[in-house]
KOLBAPA-704686 format. One record per residue (C-alpha): residue number from 1; residue in one letter; x negated, y, z. Coordinates in Angstrom, 3 decimals, padded with zeros to 6 digits. Last residue first. Layout:
BEGIN
(NUM; A; (X; Y; Z))
...
***
This chain:
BEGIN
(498; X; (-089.229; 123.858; 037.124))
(497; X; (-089.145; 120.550; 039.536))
(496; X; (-092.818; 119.649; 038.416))
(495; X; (-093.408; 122.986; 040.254))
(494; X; (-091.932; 122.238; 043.092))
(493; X; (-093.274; 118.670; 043.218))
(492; X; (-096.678; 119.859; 042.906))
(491; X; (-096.733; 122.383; 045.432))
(490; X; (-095.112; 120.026; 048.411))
(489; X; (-097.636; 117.174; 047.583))
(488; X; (-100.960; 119.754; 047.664))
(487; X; (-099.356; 120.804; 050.783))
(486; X; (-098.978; 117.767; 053.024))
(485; X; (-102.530; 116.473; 050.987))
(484; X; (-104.168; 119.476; 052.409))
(483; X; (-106.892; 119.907; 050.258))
(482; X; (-110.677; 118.917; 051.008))
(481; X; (-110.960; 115.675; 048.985))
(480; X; (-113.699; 117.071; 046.685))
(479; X; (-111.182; 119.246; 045.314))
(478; X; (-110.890; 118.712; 042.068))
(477; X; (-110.703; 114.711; 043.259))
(476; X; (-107.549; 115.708; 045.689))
(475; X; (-105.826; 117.157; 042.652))
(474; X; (-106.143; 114.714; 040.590))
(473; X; (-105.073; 112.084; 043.250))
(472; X; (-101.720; 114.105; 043.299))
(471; X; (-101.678; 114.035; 039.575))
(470; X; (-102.620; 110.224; 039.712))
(469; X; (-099.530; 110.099; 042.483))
(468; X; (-097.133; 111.876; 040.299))
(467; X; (-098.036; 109.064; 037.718))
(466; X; (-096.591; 106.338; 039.917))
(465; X; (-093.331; 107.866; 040.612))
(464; X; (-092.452; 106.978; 036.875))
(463; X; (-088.752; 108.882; 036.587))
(462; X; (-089.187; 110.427; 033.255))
(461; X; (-089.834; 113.663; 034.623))
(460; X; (-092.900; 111.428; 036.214))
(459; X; (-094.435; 110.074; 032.891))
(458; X; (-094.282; 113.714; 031.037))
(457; X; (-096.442; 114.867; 033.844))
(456; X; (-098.569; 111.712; 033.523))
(455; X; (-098.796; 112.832; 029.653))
(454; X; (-099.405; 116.604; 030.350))
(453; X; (-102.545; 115.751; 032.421))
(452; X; (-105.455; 119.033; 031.570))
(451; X; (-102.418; 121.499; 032.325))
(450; X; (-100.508; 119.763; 035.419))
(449; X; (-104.370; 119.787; 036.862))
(448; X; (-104.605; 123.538; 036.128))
(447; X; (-101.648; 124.956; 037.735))
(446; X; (-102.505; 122.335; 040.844))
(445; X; (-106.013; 123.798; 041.218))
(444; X; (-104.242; 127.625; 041.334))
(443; X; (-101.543; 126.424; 043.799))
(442; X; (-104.571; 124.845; 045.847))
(441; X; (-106.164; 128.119; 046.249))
(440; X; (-102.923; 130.246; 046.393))
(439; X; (-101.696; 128.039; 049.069))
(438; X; (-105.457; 128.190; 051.598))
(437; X; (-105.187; 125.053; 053.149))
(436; X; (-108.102; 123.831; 051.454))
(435; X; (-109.576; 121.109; 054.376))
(434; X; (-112.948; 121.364; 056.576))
(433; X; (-115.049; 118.951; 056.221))
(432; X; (-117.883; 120.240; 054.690))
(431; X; (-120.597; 117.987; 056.179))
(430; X; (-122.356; 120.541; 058.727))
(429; X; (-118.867; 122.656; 059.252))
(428; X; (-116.620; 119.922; 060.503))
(427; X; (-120.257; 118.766; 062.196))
(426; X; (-120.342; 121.572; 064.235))
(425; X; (-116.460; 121.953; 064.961))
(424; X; (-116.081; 118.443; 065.958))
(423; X; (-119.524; 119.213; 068.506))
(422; X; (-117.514; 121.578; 070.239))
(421; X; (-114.464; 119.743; 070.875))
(420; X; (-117.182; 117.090; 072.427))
(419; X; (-118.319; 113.871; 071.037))
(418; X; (-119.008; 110.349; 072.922))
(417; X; (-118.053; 109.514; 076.340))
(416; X; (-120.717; 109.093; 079.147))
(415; X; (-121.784; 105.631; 080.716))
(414; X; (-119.945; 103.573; 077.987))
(413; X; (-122.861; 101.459; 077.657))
(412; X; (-124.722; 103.885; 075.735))
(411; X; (-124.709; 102.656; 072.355))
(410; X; (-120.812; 102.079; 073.314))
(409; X; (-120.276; 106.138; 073.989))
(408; X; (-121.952; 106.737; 070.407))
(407; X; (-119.572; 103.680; 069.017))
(406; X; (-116.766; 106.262; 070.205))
(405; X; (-118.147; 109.023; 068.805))
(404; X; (-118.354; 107.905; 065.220))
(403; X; (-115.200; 105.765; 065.141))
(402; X; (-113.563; 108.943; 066.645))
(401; X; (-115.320; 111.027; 063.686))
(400; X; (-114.286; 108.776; 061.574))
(399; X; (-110.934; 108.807; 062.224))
(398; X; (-110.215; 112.536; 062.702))
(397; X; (-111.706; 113.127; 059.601))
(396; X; (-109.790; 110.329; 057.665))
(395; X; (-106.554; 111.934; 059.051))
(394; X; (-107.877; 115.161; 057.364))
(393; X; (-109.118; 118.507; 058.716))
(392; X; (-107.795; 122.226; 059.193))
(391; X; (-104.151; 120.832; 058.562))
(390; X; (-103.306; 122.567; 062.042))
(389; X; (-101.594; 119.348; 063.001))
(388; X; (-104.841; 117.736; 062.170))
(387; X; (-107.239; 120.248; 063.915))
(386; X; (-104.673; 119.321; 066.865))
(385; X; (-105.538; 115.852; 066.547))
(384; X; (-109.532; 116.761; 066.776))
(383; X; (-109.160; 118.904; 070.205))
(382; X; (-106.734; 116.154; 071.285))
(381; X; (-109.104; 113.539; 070.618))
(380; X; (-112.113; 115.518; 072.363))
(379; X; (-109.604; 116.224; 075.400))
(378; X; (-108.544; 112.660; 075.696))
(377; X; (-112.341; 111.663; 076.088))
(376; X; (-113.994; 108.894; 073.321))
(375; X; (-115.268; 105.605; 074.498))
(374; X; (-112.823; 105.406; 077.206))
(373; X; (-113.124; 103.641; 080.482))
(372; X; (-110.336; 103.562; 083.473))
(371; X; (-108.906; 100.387; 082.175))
(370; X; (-112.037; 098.692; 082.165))
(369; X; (-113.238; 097.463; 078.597))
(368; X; (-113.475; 094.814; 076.852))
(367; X; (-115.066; 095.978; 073.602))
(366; X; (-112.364; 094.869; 071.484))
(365; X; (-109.682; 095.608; 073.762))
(364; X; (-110.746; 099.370; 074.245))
(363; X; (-111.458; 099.789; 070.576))
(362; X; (-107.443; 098.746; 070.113))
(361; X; (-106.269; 100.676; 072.902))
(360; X; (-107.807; 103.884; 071.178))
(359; X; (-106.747; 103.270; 067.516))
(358; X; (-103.097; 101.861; 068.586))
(357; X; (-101.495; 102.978; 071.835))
(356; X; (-103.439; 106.153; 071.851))
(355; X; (-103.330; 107.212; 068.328))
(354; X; (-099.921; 106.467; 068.119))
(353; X; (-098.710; 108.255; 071.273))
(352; X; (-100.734; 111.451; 069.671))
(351; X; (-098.595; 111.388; 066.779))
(350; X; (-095.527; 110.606; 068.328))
(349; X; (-095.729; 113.626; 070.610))
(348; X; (-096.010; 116.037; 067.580))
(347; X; (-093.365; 113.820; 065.866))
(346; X; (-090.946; 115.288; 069.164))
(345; X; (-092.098; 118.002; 068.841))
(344; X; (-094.826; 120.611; 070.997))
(343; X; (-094.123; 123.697; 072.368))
(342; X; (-096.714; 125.963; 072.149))
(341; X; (-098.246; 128.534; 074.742))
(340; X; (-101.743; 128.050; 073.332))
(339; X; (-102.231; 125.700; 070.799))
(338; X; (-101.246; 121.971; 071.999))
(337; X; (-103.717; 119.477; 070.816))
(336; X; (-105.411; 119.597; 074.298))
(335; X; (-102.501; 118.958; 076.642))
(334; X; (-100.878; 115.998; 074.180))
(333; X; (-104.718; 114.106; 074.706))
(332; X; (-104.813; 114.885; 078.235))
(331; X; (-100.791; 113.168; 079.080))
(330; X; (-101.907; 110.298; 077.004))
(329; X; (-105.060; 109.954; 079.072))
(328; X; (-103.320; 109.901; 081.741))
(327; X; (-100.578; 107.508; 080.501))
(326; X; (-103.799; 105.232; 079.480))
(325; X; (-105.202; 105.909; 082.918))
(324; X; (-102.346; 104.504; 085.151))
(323; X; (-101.086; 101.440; 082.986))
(322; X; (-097.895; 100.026; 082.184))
(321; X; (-096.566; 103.965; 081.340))
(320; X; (-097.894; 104.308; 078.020))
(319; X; (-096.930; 100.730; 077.402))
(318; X; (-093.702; 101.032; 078.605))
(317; X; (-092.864; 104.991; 077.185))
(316; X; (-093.964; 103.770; 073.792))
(315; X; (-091.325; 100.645; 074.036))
(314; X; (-088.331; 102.844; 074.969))
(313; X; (-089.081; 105.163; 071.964))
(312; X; (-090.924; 108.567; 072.291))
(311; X; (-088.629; 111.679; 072.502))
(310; X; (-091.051; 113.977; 074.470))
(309; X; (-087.737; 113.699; 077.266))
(308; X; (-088.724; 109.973; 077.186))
(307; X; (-092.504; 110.986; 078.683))
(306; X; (-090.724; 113.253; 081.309))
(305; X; (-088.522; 110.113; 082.123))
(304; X; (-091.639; 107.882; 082.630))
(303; X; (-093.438; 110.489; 084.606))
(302; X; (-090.484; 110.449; 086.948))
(301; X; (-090.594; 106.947; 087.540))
(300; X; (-094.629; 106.402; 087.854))
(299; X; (-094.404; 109.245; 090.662))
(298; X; (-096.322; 112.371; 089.941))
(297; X; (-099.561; 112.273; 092.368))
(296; X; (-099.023; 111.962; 096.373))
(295; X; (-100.584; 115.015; 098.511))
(294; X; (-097.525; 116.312; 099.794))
(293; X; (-095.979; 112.783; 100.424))
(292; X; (-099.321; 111.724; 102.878))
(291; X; (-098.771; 114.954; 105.071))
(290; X; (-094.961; 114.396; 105.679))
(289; X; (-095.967; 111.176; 106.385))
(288; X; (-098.212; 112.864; 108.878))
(287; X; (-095.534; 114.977; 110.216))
(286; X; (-092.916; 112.604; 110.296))
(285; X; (-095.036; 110.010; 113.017))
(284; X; (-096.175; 106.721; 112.326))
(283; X; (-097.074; 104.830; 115.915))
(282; X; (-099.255; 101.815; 115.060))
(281; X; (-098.636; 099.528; 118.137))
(280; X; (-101.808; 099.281; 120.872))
(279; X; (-104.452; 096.840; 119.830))
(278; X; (-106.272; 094.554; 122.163))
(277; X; (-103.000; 092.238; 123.431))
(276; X; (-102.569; 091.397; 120.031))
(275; X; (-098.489; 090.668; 119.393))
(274; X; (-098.238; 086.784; 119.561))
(273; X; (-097.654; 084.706; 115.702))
(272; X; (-098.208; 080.870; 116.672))
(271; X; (-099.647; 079.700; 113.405))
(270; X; (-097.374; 076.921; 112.755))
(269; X; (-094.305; 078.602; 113.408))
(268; X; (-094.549; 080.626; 110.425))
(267; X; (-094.194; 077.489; 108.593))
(266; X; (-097.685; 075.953; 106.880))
(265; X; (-097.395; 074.193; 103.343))
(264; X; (-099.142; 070.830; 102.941))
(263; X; (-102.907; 071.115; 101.954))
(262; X; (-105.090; 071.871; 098.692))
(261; X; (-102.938; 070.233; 096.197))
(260; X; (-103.368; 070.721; 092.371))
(259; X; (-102.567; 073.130; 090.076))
(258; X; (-103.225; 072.093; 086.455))
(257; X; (-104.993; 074.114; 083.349))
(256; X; (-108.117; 071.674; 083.822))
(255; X; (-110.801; 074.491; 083.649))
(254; X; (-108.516; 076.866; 085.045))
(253; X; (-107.736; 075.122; 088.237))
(252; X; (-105.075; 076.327; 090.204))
(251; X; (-104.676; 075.836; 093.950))
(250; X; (-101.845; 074.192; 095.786))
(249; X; (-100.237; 074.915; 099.105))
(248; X; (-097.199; 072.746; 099.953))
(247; X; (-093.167; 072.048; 100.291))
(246; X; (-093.111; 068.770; 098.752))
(245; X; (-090.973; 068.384; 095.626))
(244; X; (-088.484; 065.208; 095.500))
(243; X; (-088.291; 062.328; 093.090))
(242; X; (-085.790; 061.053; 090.452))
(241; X; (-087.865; 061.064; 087.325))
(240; X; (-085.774; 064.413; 086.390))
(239; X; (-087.274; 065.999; 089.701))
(238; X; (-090.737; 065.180; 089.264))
(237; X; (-090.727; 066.291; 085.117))
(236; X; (-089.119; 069.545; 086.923))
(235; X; (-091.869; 069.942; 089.285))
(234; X; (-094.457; 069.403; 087.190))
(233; X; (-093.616; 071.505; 084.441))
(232; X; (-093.008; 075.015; 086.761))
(231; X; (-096.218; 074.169; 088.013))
(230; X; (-097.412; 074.338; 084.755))
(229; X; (-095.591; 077.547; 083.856))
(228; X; (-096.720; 079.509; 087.168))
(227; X; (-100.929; 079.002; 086.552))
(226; X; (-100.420; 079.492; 082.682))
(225; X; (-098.914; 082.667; 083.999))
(224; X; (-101.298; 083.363; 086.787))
(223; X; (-104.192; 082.806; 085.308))
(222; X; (-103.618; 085.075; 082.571))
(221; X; (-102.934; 087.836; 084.972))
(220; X; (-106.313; 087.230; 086.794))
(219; X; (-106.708; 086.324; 090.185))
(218; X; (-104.754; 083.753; 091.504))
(217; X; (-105.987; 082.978; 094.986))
(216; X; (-103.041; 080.196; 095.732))
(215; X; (-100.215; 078.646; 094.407))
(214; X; (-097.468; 078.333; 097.083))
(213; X; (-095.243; 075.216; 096.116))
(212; X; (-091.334; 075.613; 096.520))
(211; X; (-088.306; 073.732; 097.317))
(210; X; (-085.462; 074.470; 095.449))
(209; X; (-082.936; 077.488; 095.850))
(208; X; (-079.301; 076.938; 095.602))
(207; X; (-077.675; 075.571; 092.876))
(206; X; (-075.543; 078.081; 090.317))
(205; X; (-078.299; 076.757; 087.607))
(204; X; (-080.310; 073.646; 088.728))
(203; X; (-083.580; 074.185; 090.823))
(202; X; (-086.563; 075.144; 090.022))
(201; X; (-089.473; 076.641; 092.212))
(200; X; (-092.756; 078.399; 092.456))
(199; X; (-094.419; 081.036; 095.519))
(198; X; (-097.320; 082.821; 093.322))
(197; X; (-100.286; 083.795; 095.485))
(196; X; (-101.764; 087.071; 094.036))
(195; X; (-105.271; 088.894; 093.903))
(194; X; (-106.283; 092.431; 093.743))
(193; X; (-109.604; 093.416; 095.314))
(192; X; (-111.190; 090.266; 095.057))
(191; X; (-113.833; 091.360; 093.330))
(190; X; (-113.230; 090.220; 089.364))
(189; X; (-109.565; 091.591; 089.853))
(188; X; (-110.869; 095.209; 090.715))
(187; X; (-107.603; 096.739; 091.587))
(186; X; (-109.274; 099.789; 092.937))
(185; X; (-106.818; 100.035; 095.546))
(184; X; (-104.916; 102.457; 097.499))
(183; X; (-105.297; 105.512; 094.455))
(182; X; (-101.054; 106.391; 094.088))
(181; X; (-102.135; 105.034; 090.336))
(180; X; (-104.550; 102.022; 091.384))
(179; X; (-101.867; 100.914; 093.866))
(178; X; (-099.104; 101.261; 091.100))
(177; X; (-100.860; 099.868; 088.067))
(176; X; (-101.379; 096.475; 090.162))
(175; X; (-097.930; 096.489; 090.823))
(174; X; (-096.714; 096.524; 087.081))
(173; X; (-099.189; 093.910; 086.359))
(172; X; (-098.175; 091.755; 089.191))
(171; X; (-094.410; 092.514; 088.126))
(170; X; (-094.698; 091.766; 084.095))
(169; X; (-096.631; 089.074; 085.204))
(168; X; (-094.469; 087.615; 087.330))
(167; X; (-091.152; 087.993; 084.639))
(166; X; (-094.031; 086.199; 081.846))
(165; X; (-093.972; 083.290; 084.511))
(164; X; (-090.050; 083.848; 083.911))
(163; X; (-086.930; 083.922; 086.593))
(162; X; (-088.219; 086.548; 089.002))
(161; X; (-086.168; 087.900; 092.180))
(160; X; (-087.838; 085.694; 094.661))
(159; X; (-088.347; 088.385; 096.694))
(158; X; (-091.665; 090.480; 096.986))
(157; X; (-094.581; 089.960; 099.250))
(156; X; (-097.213; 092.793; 099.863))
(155; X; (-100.233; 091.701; 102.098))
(154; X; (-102.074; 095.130; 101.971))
(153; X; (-105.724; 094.051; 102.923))
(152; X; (-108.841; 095.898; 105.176))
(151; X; (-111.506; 093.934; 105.335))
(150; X; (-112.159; 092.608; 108.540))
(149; X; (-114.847; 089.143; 107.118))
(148; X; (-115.355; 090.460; 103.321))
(147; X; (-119.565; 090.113; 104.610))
(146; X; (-118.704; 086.985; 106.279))
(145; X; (-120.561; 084.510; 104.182))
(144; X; (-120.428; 081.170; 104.957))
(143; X; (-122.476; 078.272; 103.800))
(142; X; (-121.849; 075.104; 102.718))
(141; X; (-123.657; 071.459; 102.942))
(140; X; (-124.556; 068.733; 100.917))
(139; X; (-126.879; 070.401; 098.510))
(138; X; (-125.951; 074.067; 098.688))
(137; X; (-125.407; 076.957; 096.396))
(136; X; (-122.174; 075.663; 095.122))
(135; X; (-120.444; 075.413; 098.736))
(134; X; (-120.151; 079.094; 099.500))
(133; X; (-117.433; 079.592; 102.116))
(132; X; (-115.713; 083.094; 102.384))
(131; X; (-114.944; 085.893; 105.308))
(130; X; (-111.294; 086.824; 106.207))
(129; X; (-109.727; 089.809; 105.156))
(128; X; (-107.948; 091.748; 108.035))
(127; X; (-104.110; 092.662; 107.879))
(126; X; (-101.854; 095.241; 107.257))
(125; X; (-097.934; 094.510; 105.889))
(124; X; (-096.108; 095.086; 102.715))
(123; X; (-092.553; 093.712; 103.212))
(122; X; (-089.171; 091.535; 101.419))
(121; X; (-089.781; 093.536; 097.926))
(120; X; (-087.415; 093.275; 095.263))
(119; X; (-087.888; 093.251; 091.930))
(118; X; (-085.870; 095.661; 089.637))
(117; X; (-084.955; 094.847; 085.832))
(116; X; (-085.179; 096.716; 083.038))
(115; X; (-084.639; 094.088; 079.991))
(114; X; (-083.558; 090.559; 080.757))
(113; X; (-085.440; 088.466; 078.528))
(112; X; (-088.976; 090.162; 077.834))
(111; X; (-088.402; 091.647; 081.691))
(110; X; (-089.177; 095.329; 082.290))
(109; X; (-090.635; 096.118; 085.967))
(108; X; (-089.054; 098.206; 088.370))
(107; X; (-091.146; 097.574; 092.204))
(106; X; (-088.656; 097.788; 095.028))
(105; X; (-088.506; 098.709; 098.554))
(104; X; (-088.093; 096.639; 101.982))
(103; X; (-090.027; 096.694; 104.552))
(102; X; (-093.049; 098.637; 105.585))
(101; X; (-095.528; 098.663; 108.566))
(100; X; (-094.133; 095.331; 109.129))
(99; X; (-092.706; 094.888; 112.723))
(98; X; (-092.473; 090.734; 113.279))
(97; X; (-095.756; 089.868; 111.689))
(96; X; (-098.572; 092.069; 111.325))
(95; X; (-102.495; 090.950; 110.782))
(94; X; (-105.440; 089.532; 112.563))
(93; X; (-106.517; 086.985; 111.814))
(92; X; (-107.426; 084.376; 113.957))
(91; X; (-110.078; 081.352; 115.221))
(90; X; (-112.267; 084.462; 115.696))
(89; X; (-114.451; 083.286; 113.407))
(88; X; (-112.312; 083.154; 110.494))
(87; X; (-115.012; 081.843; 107.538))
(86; X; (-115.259; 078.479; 109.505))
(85; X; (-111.407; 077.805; 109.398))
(84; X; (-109.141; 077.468; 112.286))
(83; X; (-105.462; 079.361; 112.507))
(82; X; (-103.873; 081.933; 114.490))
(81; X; (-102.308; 084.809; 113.218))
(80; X; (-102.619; 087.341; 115.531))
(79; X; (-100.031; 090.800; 115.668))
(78; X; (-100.326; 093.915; 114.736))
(77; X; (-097.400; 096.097; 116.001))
(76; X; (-095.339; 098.687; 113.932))
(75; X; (-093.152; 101.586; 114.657))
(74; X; (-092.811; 104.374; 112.486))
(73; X; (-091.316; 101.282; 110.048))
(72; X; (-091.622; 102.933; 106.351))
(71; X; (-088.849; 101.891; 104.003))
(70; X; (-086.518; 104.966; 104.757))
(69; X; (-089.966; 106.928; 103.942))
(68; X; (-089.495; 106.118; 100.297))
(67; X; (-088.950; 103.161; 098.513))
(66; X; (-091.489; 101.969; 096.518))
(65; X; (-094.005; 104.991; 096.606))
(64; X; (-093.591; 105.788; 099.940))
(63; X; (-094.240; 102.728; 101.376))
(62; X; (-097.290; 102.626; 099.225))
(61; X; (-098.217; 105.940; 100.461))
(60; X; (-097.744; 104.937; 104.172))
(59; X; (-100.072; 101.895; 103.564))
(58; X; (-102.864; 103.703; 102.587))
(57; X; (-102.505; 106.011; 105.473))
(56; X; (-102.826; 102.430; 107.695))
(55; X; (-105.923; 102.034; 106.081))
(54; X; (-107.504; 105.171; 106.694))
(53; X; (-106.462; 105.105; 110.162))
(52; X; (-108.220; 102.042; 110.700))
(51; X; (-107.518; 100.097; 113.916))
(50; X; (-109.473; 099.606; 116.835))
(49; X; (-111.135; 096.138; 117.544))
(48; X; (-112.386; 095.288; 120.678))
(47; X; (-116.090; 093.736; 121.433))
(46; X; (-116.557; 091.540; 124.860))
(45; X; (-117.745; 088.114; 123.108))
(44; X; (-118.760; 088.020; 119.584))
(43; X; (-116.035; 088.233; 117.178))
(42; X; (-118.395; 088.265; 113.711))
(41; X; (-116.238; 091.082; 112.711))
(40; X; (-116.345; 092.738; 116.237))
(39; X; (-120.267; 092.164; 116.102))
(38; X; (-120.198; 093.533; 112.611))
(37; X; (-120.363; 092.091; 109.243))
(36; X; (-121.843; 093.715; 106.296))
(35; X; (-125.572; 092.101; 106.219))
(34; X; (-123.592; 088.319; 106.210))
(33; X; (-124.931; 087.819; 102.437))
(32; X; (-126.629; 090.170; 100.620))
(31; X; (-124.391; 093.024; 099.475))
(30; X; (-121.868; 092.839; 096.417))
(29; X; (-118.839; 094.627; 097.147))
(28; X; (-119.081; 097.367; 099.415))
(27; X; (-116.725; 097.681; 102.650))
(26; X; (-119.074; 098.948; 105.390))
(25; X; (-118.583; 097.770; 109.060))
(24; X; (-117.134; 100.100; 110.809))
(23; X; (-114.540; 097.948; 113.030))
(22; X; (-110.754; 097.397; 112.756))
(21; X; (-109.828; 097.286; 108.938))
(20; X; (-113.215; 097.480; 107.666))
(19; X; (-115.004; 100.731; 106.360))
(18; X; (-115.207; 102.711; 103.100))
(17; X; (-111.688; 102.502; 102.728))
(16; X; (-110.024; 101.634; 099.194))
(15; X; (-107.382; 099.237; 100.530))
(14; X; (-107.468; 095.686; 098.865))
(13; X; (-104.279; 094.717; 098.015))
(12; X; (-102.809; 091.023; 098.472))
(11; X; (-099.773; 089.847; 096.623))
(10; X; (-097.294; 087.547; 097.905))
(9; X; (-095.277; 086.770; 094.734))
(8; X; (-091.690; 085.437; 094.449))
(7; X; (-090.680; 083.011; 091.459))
(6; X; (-087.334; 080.954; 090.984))
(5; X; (-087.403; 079.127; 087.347))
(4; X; (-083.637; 077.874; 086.590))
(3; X; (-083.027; 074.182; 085.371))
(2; X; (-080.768; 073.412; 082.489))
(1; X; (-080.076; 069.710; 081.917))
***
């Protein structure tokens, strides 16, 4: 029988502040253990918390971004979670239950299945980080480390509006582009700074929704799908061999490719949500959202119908838009191979699409990079695509020279890019580079190719393509590979056509 995959995420955000959520300890990834945590992160007696305003501005431009400010609450109230672990040593977190900073709002992601869909989201909330337990390091005991102890998090839970593990993905991935792009998060997966709990269930189609498992701490993308379809296995092999699913918390094990369970599933009820007596409610007011929307960048939406008005396909305008810094670099690379006061074409656009989405993603993949790093910078590529257009140098210029520059940038751990518009020109004039483009030049080569090769012009009126391209390769030999092939093809054909 048919069974339908029901998927919400709660994904948690780390907010690019300097300091934690409600004290000044610093927010740095990487310190010795325990040398980041405050007395109000280490709760001792008598300290207060007060809340971070650069946190909370974070959290208006996310609001913003998904839905505008109809989805912002101006009034919000942090509440205490209460619940006992070693790493939480107040006994709670604090975070926001009842009054959200935002609710509602919606994330558009494209589905492999359904095509452009739009995910829901329930609320994006504040809260405080808690600490972590070591238990590697130690023979027969564990340690705690309470350095991430109050740093400041974006809990932001969607519906469960996805259908396909590949459906969650799309989402996460889509999300984590958006709080690097409107520049809340660094999205560092590796850190912590960007990690997801999947909420997984089946049930039969038309039926109402199954119980669910909460998979916990994913942190890759990968991990998360392979995380989403086993679970999505187990459950239904349970419920065709006649048993029942157990509402719980399970963690994934990549090793084993299995979840497995950590503890049964807590209810709201069960961690006795009060407002915090120590914090006053977060008042938003117009002006300063006002404020936050005048200094947001273009909004992933709108850049994705400007990049469809270039004429670029549906699938171009995806992957240049499923990422923050490849649609900026895009958006550098068409800005430098534009002459002064041009307009650029739609094949124009398609050219330097092409180039990014294949010979620049493809170094970027094989050297496992960071989204943000390029071997090569969009304005040398543009400088060098534009010398294309202008049929000043060859496609085989431009691509060894990027091969050239880019493994430059590599030699030095991609700490600086490689080339510069300036050094193109040097070395376009250093190894003779520079293409014939000159029409009585190449008209005069072409006269006397067509003279020394009368049998492969005899071969093409007769309808053999092959022999027009040995007179085209002709050509190109006589001259050292520096004519315009564009032109040396249009020449020959019109006067083979005589």
């Amino acid at each position: 029988m048919n069974w339908e995959i029901v998927i919400g995420l709660e994904t948690h955000a780390q907010l690019s502040t300097a300091s934690k959520m409600f004290s000044g300890a610093s927010t740095a990834f990487g310190a010795a253990p325990n040398t980041q945590a405050s007395a109000v992160d280490i709760a001792l007696p008598g300290v207060l918390p007060v809340a971070n305003r650069g946190a909370v501005e974070r959290a208006i431009r996310f609001g913003l971004a998904v839905g505008g400010e109809k989805v912002i609450n101006r009034h919000s109230i942090f509440a205490r979670k209460n619940y006992f672990y070693p790493d939480l040593p107040k006994g709670y977190q604090i975070s926001q239950y009842e009054l959200p900073i935002v609710k509602g709002g919606e994330i558009p992601i494209v589905s492999p299945t359904r095509g452009e869909i739009k995910i829901r989201l329930t609320r994006a909330h504040l809260e405080e980080d808690a600490g972590k337990s070591l238990h590697e390091a130690f023979h027969n005991m564990s340690g705690i480390d309470l350095n991430r102890a109050g740093v400041p998090l974006l809990e932001i839970v969607s519906e469960p509006d996805m259908r396909s593990a590949e459906e969650a993905v799309a989402y996460a991935k889509t999300l984590h582009s958006l709080v690097r792009w409107i520049g809340i998060c660094d999205g560092n997966m590796q850190e912590g700074s960007f990690r997801c709990d999947a909420n997984v269930s089946v049930r039969r189609l038309g039926a109402q929704l199954g119980t669910r498992a909460e998979i916990k701490n994913l942190n890759s993308f990968r991990f998360l799908e392979r995380a989403i379809e086993f679970e999505v296995k187990r459950q239904i092999e349970i419920l065709e061999g006649g048993g029942k699913i157990v509402q719980e918390t399970r963690l994934y094990d990549p090793d084993k490719d299995e979840t497995r369970s950590m503890r049964t599933k807590e209810e709201a009820h069960d961690y006795r949500y009060f407002p915090d007596p120590d914090l006053l409610p977060l008042e938003v007011s117009e002006e300063w959202i006002d404020e936050i929307k005048a200094d947001l960048p273009e909004w992933p939406r709108d850049r994705i119908e400007r990049f469809k008005g270039y004429g670029l396909s549906d699938y171009d305008v995806a992957l240049l838009n499923a990422d923050f810094d490849i649609g900026n670099y895009f958006d550098g690379v068409v800005r430098e191979s534009m002459r002064s006061g041009e307009q650029l074409q739609a094949a124009d656009f398609k050219l330097c699409a092409n180039w990014v989405l294949n010979d620049v993603a493809a170094r970027r993949n094989a050297d496992g990079l960071q989204s943000w790093q390029f071997g090569v910078s969009d304005e040398t590529l543009g400088y060098m695509l534009r010398l294309l257009r202008d049929g000043a140098i060859s496609a085989k210029t431009v691509k060894d020279l990027f091969a050239e520059f880019w493994e430059e940038s590599k030699a030095k751990g991609f700490s600086m890019h490689g080339g510069h518009p300036e050094r193109v020109d040097r070395l376009i004039e250093e190894r003779g580079l520079r293409q014939i483009s000159d029409l009585s030049a190449i008209e005069k080569i072409v006269d006397e190719v067509i003279a020394k090769n009368a049998k492969q012009v005899e071969d093409y009126l007769a309808g053999k393509d092959k022999a027009f391209n040995s007179l085209v390769g002709q050509v190109m030999k006589a001259t050292q590979g520096k004519a315009n092939p564009a032109q040396v093809n249009e020449i020959l054909k019109r006067k083979l056509a005589r």
